[in-house]
N, CA and C atoms as a LAMMPS dump frame, in Angstrom:
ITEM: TIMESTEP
0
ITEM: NUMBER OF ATOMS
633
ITEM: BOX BOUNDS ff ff ff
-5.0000000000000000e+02 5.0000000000000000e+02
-5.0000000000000000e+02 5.0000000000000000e+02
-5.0000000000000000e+02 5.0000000000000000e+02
ITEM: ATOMS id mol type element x y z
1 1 1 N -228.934 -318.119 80.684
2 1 2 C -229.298 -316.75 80.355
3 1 3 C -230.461 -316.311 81.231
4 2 1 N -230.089 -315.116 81.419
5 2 2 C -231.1 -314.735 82.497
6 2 3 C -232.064 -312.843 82.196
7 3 1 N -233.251 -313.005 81.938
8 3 2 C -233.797 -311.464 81.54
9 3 3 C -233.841 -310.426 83.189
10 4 1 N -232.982 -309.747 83.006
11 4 2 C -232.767 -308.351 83.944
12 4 3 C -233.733 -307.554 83.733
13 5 1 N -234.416 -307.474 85.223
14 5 2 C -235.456 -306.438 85.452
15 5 3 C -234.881 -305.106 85.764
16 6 1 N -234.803 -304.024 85.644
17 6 2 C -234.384 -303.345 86.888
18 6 3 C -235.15 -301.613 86.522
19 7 1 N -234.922 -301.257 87.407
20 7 2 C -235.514 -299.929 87.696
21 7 3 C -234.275 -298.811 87.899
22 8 1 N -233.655 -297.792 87.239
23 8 2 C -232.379 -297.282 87.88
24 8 3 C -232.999 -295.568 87.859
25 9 1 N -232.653 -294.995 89.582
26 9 2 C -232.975 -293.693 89.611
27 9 3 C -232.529 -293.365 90.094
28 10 1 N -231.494 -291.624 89.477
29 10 2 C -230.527 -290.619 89.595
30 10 3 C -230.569 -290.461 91.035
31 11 1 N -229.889 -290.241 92.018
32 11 2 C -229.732 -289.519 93.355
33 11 3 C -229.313 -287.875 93.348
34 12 1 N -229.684 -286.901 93.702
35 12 2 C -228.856 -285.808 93.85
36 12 3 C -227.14 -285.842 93.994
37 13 1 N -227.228 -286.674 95.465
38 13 2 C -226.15 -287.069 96.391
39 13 3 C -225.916 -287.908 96.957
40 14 1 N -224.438 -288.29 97.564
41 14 2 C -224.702 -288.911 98.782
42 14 3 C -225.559 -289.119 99.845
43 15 1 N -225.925 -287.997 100.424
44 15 2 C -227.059 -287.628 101.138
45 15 3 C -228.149 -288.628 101.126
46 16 1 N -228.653 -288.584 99.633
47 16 2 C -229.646 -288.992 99.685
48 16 3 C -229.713 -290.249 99.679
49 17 1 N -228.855 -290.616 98.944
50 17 2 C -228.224 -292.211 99.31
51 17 3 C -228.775 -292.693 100.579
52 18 1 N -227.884 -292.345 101.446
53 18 2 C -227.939 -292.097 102.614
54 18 3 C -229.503 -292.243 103.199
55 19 1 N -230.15 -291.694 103.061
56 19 2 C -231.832 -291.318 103.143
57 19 3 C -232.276 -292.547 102.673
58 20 1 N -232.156 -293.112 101.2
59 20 2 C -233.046 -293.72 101.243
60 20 3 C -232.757 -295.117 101.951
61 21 1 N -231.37 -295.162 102.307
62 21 2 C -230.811 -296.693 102.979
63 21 3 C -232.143 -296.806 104.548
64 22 1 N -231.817 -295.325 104.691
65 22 2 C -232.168 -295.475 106.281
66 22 3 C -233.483 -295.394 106.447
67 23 1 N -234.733 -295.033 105.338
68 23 2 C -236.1 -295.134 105.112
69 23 3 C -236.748 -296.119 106.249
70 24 1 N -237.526 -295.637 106.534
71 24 2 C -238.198 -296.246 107.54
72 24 3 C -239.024 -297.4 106.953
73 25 1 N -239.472 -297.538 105.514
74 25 2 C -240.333 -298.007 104.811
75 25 3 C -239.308 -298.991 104.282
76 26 1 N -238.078 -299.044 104.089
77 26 2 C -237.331 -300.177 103.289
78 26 3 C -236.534 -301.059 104.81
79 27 1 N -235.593 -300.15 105.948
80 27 2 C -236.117 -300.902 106.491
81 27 3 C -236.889 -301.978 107.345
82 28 1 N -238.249 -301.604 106.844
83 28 2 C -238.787 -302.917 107.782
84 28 3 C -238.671 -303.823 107.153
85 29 1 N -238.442 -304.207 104.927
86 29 2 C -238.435 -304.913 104.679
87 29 3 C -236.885 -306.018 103.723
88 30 1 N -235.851 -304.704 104.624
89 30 2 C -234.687 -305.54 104.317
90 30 3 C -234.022 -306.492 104.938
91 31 1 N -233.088 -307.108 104.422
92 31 2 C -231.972 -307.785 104.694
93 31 3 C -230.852 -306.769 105.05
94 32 1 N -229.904 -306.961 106.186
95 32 2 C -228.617 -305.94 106.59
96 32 3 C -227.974 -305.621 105.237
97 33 1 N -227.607 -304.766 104.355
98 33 2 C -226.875 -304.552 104.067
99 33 3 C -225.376 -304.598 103.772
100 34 1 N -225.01 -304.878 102.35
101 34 2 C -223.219 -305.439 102.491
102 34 3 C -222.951 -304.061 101.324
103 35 1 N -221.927 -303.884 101.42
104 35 2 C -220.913 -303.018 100.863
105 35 3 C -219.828 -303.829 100.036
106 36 1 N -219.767 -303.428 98.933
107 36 2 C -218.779 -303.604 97.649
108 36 3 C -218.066 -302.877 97.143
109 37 1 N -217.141 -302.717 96.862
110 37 2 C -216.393 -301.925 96.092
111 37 3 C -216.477 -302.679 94.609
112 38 1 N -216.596 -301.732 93.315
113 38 2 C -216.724 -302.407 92.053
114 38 3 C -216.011 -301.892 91.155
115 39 1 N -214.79 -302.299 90.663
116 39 2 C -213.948 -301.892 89.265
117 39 3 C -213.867 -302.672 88.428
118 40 1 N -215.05 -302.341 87.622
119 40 2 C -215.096 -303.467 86.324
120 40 3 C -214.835 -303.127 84.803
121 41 1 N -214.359 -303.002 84.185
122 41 2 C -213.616 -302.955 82.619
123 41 3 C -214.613 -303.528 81.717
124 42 1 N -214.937 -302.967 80.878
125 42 2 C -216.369 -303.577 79.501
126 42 3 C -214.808 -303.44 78.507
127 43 1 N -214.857 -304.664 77.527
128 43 2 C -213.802 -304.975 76.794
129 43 3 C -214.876 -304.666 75.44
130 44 1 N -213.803 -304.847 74.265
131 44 2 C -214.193 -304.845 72.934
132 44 3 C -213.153 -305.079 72.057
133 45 1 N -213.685 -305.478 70.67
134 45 2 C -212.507 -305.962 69.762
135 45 3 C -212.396 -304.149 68.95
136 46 1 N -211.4 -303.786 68.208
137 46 2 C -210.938 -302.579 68.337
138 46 3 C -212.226 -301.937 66.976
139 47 1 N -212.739 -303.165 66.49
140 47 2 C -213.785 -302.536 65.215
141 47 3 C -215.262 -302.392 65.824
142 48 1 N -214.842 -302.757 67.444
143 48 2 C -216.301 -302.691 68.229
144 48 3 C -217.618 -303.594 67.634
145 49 1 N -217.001 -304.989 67.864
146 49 2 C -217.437 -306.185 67.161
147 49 3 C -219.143 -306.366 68.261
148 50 1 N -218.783 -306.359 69.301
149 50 2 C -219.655 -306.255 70.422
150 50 3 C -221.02 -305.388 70.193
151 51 1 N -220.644 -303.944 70.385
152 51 2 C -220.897 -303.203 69.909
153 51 3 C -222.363 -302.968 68.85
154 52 1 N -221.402 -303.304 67.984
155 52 2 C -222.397 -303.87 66.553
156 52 3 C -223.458 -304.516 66.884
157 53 1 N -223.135 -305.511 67.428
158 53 2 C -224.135 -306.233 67.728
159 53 3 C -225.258 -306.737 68.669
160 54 1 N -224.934 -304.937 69.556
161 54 2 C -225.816 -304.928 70.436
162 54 3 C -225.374 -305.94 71.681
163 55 1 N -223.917 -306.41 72.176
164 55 2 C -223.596 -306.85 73.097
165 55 3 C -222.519 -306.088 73.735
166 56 1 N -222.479 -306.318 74.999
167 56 2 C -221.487 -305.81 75.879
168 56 3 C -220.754 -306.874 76.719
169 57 1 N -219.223 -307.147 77.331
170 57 2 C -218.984 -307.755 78.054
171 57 3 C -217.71 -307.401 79.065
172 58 1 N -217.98 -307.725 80.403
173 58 2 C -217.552 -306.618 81.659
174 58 3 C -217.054 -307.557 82.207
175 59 1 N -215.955 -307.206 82.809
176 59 2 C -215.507 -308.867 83.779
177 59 3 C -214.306 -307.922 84.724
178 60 1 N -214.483 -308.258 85.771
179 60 2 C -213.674 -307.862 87.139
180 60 3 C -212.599 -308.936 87.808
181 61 1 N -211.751 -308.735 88.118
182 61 2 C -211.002 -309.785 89.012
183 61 3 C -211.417 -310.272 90.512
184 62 1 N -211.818 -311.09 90.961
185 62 2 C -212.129 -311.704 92.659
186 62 3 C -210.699 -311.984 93.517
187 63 1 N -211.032 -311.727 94.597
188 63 2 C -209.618 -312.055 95.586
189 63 3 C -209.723 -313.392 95.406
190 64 1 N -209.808 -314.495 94.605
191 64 2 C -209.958 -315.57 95.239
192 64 3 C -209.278 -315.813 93.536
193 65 1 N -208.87 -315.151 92.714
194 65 2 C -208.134 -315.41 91.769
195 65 3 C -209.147 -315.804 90.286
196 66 1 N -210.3 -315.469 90.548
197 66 2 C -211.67 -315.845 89.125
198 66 3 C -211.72 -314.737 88.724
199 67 1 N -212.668 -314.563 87.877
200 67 2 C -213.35 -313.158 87.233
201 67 3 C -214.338 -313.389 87.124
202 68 1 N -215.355 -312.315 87.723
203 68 2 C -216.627 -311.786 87.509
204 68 3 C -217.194 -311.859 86.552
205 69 1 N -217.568 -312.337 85.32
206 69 2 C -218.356 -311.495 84.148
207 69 3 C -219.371 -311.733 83.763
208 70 1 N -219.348 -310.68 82.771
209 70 2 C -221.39 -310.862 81.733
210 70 3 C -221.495 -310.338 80.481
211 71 1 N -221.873 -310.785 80.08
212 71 2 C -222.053 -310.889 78.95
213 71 3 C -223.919 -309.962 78.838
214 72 1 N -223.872 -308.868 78.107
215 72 2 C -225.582 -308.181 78.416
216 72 3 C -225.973 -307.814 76.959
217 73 1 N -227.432 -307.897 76.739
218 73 2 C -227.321 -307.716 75.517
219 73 3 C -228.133 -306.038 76.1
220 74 1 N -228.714 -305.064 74.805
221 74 2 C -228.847 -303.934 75.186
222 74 3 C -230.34 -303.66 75.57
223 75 1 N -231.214 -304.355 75.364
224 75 2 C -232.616 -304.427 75.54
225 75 3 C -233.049 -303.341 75.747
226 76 1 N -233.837 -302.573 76.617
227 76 2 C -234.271 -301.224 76.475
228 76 3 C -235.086 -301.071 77.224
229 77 1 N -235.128 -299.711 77.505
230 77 2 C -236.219 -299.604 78.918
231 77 3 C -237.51 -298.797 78.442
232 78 1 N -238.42 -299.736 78.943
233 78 2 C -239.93 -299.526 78.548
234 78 3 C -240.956 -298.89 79.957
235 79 1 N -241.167 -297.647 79.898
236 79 2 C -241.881 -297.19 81.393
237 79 3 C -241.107 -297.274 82.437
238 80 1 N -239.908 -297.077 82.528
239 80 2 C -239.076 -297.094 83.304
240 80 3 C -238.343 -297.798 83.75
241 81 1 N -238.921 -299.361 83.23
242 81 2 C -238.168 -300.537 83.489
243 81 3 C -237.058 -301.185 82.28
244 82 1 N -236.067 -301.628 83.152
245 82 2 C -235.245 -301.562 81.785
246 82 3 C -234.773 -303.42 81.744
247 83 1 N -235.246 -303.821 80.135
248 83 2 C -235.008 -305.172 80.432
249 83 3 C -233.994 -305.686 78.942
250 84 1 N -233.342 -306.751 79.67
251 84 2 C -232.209 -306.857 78.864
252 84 3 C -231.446 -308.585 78.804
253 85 1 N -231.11 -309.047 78.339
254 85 2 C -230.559 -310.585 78.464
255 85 3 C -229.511 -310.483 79.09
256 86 1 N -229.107 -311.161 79.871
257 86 2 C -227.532 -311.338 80.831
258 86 3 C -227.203 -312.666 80.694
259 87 1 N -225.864 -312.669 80.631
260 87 2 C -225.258 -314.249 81.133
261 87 3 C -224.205 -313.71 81.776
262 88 1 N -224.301 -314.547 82.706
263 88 2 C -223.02 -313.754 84.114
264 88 3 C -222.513 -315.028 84.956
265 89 1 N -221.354 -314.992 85.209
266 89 2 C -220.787 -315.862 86.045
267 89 3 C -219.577 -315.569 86.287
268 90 1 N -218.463 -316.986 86.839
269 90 2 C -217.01 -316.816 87.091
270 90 3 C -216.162 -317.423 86.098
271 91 1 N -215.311 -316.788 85.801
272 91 2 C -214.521 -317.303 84.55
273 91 3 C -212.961 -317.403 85.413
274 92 1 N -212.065 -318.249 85.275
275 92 2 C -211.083 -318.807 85.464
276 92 3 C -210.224 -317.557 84.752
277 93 1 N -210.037 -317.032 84.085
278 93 2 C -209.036 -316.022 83.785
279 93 3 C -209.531 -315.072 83.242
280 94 1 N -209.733 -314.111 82.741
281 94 2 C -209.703 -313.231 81.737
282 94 3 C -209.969 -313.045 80.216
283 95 1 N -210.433 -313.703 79.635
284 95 2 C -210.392 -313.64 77.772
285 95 3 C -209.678 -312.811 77.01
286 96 1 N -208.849 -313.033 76.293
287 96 2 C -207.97 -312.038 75.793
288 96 3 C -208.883 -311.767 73.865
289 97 1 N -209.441 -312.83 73.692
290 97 2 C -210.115 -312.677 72.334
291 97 3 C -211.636 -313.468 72.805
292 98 1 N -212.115 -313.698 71.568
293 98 2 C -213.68 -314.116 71.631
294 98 3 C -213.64 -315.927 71.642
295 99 1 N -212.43 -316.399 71.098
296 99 2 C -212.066 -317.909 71.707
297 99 3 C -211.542 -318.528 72.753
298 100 1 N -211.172 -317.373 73.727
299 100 2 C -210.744 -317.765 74.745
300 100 3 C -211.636 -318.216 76.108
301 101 1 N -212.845 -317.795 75.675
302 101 2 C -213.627 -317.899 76.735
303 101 3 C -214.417 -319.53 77.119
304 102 1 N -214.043 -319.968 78.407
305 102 2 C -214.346 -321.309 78.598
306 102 3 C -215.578 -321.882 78.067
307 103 1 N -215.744 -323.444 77.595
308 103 2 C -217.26 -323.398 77.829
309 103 3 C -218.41 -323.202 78.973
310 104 1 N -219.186 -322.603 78.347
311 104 2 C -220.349 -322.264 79.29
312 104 3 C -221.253 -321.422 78.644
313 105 1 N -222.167 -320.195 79.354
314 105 2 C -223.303 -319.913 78.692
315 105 3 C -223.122 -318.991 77.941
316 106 1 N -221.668 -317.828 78.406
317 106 2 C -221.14 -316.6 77.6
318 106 3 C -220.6 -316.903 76.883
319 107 1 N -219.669 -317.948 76.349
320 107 2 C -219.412 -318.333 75.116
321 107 3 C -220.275 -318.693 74.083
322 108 1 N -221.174 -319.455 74.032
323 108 2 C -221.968 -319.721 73.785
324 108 3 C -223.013 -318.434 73.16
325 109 1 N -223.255 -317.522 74.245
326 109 2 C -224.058 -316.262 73.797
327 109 3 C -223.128 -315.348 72.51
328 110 1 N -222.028 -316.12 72.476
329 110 2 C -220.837 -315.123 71.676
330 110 3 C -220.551 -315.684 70.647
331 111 1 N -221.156 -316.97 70.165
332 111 2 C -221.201 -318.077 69.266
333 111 3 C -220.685 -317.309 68.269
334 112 1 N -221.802 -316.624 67.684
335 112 2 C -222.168 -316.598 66.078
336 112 3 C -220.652 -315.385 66.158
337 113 1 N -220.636 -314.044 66.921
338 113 2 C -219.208 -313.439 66.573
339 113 3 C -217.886 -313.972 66.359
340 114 1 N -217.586 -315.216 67.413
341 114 2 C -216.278 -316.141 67.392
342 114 3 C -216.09 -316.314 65.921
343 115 1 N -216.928 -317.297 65.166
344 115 2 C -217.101 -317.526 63.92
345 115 3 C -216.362 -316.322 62.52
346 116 1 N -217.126 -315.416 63.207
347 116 2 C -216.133 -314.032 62.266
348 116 3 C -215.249 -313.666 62.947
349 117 1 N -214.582 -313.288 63.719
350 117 2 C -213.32 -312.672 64.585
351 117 3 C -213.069 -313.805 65.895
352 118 1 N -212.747 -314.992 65.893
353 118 2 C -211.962 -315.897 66.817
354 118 3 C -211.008 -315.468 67.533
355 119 1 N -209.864 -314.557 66.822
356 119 2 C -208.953 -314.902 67.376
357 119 3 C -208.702 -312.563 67.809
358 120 1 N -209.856 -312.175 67.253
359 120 2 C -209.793 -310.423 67.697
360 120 3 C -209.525 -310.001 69.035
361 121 1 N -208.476 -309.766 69.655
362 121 2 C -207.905 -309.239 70.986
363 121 3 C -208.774 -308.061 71.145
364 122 1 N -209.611 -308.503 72.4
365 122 2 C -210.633 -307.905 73.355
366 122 3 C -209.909 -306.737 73.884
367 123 1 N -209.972 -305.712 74.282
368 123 2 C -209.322 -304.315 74.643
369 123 3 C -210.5 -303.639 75.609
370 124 1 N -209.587 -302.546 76.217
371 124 2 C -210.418 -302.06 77.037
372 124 3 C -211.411 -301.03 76.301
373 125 1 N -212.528 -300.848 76.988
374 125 2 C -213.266 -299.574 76.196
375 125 3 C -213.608 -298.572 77.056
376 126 1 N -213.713 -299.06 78.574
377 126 2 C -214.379 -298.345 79.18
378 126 3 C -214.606 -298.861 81.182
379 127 1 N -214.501 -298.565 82.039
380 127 2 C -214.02 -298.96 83.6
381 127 3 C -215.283 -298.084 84.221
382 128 1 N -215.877 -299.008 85.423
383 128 2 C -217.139 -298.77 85.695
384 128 3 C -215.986 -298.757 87.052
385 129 1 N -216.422 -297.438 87.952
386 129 2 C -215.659 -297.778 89.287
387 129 3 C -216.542 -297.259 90.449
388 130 1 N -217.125 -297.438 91.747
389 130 2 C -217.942 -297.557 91.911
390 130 3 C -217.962 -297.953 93.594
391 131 1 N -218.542 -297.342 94.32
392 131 2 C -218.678 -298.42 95.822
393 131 3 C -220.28 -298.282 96.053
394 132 1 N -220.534 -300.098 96.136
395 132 2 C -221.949 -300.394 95.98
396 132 3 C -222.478 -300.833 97.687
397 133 1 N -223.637 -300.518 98.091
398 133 2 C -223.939 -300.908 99.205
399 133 3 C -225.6 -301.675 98.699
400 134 1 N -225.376 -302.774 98.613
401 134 2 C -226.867 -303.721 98.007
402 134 3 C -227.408 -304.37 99.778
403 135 1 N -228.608 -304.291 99.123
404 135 2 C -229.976 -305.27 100.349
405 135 3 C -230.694 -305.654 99.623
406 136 1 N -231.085 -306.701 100.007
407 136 2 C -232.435 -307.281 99.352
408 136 3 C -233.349 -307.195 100.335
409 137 1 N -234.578 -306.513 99.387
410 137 2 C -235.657 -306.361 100.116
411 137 3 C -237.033 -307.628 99.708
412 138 1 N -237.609 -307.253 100.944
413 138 2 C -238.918 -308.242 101.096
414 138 3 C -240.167 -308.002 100.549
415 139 1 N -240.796 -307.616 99.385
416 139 2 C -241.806 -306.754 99.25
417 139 3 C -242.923 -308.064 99.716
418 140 1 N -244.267 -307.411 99.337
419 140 2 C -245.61 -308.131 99.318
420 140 3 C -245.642 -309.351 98.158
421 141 1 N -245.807 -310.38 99.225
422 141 2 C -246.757 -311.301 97.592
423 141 3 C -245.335 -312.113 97.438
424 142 1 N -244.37 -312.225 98.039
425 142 2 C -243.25 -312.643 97.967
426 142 3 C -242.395 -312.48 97.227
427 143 1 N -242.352 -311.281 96.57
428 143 2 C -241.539 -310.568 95.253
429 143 3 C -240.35 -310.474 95.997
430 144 1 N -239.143 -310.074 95.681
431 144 2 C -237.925 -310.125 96.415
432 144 3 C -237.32 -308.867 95.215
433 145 1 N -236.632 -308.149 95.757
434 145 2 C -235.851 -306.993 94.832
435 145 3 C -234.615 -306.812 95.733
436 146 1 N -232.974 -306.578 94.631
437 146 2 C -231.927 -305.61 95.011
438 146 3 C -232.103 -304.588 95.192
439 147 1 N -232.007 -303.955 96.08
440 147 2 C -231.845 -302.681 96.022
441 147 3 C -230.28 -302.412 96.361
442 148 1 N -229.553 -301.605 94.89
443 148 2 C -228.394 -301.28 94.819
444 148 3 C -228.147 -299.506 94.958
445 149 1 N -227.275 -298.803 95.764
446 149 2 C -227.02 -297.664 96.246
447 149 3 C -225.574 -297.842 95.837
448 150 1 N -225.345 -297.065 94.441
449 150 2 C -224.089 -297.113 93.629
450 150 3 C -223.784 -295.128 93.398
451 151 1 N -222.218 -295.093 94.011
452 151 2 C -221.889 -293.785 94.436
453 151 3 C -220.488 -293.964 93.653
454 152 1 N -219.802 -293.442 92.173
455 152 2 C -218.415 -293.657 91.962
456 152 3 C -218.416 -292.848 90.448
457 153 1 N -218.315 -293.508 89.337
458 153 2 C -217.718 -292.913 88.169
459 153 3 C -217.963 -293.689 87.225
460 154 1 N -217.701 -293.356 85.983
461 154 2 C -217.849 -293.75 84.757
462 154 3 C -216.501 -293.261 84.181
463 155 1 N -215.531 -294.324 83.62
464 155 2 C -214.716 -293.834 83.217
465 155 3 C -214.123 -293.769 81.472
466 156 1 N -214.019 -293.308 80.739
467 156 2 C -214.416 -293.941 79.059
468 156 3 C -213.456 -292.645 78.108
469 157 1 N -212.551 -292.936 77.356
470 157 2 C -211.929 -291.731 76.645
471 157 3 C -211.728 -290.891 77.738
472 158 1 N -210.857 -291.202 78.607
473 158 2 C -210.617 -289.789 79.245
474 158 3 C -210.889 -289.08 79.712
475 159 1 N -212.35 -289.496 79.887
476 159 2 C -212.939 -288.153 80.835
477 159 3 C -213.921 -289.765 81.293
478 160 1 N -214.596 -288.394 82.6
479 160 2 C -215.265 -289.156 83.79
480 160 3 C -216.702 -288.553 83.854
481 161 1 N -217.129 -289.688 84.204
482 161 2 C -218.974 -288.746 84.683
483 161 3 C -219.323 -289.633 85.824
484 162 1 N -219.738 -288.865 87.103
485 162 2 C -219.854 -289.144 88.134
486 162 3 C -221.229 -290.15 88.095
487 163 1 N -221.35 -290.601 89.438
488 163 2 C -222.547 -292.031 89.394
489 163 3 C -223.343 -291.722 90.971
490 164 1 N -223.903 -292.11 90.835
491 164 2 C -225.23 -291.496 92.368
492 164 3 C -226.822 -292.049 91.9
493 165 1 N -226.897 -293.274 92.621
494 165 2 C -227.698 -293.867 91.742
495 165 3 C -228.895 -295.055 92.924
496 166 1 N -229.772 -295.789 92.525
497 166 2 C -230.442 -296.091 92.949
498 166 3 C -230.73 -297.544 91.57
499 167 1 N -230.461 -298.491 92.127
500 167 2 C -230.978 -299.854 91.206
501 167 3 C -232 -300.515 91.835
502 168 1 N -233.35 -301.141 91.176
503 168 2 C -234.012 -301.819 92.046
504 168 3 C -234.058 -302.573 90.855
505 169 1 N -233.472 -303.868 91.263
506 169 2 C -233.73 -305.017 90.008
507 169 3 C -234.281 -306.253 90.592
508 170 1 N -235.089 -307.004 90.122
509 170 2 C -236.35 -307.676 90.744
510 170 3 C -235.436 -308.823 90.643
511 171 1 N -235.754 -309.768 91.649
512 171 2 C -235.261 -311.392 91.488
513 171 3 C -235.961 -312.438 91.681
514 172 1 N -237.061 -312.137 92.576
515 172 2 C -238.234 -312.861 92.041
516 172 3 C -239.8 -312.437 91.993
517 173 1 N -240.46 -313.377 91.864
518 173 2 C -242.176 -312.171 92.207
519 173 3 C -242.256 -311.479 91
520 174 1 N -243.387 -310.307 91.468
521 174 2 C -243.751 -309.452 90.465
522 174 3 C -243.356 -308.197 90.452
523 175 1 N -243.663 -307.775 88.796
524 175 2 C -242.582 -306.365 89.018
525 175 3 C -243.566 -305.519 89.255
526 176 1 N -244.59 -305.479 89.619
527 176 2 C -245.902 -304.228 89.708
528 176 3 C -245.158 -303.815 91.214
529 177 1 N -245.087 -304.733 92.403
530 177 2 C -244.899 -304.06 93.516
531 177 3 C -243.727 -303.581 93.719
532 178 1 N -242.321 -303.602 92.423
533 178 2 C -241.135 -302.751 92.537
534 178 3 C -241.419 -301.653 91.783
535 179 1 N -242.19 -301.665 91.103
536 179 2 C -242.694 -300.324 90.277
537 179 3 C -243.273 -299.495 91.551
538 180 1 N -244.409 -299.722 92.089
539 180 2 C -244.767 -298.776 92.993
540 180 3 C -243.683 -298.707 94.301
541 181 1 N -242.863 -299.455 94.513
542 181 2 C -242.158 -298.656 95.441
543 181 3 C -241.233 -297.731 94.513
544 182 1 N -240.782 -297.61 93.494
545 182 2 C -239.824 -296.862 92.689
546 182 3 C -240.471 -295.878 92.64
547 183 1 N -242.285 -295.697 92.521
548 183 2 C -242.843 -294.519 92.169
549 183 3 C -242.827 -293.691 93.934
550 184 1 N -242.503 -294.626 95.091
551 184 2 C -242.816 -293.828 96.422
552 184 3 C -241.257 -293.091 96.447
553 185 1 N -240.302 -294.088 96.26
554 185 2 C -238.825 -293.133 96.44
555 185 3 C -238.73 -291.813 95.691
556 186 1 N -239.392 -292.494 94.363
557 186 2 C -238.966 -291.193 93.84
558 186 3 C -239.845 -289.908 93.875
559 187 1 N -241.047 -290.102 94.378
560 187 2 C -241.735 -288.678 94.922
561 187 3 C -240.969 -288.411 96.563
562 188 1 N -240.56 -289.381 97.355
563 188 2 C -240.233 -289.388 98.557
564 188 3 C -238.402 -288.344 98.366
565 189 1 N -238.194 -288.951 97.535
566 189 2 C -236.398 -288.02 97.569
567 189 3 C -235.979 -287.566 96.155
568 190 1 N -237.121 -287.359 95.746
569 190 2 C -236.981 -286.22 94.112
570 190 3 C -235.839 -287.384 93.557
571 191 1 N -236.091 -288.019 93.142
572 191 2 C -235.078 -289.409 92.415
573 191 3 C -235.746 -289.028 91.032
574 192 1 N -234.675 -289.121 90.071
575 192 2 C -234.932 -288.666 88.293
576 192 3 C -234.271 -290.348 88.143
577 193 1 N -235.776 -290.41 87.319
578 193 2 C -235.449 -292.177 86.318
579 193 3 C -234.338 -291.51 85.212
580 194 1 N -233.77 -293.225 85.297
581 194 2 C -232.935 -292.452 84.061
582 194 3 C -233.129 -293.589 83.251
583 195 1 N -232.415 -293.478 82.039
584 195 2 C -232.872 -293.764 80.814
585 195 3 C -231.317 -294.632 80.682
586 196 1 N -230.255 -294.745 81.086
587 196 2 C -229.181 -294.564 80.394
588 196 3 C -228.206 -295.461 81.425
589 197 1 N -228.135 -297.097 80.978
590 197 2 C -227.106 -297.724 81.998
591 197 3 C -225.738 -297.153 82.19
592 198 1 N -225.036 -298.08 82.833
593 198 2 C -223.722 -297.651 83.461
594 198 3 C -222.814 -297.395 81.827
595 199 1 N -222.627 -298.558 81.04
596 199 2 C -222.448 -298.816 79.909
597 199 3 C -223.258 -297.729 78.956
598 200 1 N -224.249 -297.59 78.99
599 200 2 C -224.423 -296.477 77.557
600 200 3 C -224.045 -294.918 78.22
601 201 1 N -223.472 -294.672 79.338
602 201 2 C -223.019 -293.656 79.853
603 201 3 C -221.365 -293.759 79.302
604 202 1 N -220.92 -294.692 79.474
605 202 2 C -219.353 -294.848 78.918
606 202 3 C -219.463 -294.497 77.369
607 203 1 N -220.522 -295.05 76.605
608 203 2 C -220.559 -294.521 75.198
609 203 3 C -221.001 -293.102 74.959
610 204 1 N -221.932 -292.418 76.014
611 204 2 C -221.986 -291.11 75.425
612 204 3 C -220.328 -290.285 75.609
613 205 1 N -219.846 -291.198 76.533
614 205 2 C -218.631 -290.143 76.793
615 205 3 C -217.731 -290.135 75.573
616 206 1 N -217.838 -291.222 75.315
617 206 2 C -217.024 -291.984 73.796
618 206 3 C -217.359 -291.213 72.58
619 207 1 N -218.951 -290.766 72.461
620 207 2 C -219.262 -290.413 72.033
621 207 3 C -219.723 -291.284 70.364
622 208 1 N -220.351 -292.955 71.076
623 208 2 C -220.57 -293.657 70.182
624 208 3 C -222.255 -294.08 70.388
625 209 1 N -222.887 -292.799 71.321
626 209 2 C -224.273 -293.023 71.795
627 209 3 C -224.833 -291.263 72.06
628 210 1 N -225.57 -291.061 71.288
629 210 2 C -226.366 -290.021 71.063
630 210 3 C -227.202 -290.084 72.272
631 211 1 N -227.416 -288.903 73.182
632 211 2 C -228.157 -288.785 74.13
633 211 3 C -229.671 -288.356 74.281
């Protein structure tokens, strides 16, 4: 299990996207840049067992025949930083219920629900779709941060809400010197913090999260 730092702020546009990749200030202290494409599915049992309990779990397919997933709990963002429990890795197939999932750390994080609903067929709730262009940057003091430039959709009940976004989630070091660069972008390209992950955006659409 791992606690997620991250910082997430609104973009106008592409554009600006764009802008802040090419910042003169990020890079002197990145790594080249890779590009992703991301279509990932957040599942649930149909009484929104997950849900309840303040968990979420997202899992994607790999060309190489695994799945992506994580398991997040909802933690909350305090001054702009938003922190939260993750367990994430590769899973051999898919989970169709809450017993299907191999041993390891997301089963495990899913313990105590298995116990009441074992055998509850996981369903879709909601499809995060998305093309990501991540760098890791070099800050001071040897802190290390993603910086994720996510441009796509939110997809949930039927309707869509667009994505234009900015992630800076810390991986090692301290979070004071990703805070002040979050505070330079966002006076530098009018960037609005937001309050509201990829996931509690699928629930306002759902309309199972008050805004």
């Amino acid at each position: 299990m791992a606690l997620e730092l991250e910082i997430k702020l609104t973009a106008e546009d592409a554009l600006t996207l764009d802008a802040v990749l090419a910042d003169a200030e990020i890079a002197a202290m990145a790594d080249p840049p890779e590009r992703v494409d991301y279509r990932a599915t957040y599942y649930d049992t149909a009484d929104l067992l997950l849900l309840h309990n303040q968990l979420a779990f997202r899992s994607r397919p790999e060309g190489d025949g695994r799945w992506r997933a994580a398991v997040k709990g909802f933690g909350g963002v305090v001054d702009g930083v938003s922190r939260r429990e993750e367990w994430e890795g590769f899973l051999p197939h898919n989970p169709t219920n809450l017993s299907d999932f191999p041993p390891g750390e997301m089963r495990e994080a899913l313990a105590h629900l298995r116990q009441r609903a074992p055998l509850a067929p996981l369903q879709p709730l909601m499809v995060t779709d998305f093309e990501r262009r991540a760098v890791r940057l070099h800050l001071a003091g040897g802190t290390q941060v993603e910086m994720a430039l996510d441009r796509g959709q939110v997809e949930a009940g039927g309707q869509l809400q667009g994505l234009c976004e900015v992630e800076l989630e810390l991986l090692q070091g301290e979070l004071a010197p990703v805070e002040a660069l979050a505070k330079r972008l966002t006076h530098r390209y009018k960037l609005v913090p937001s309050p509201h992950s990829k996931f509690a955006i699928g629930l306002l659409l759902l309309g199972l999260l008050q805004a």
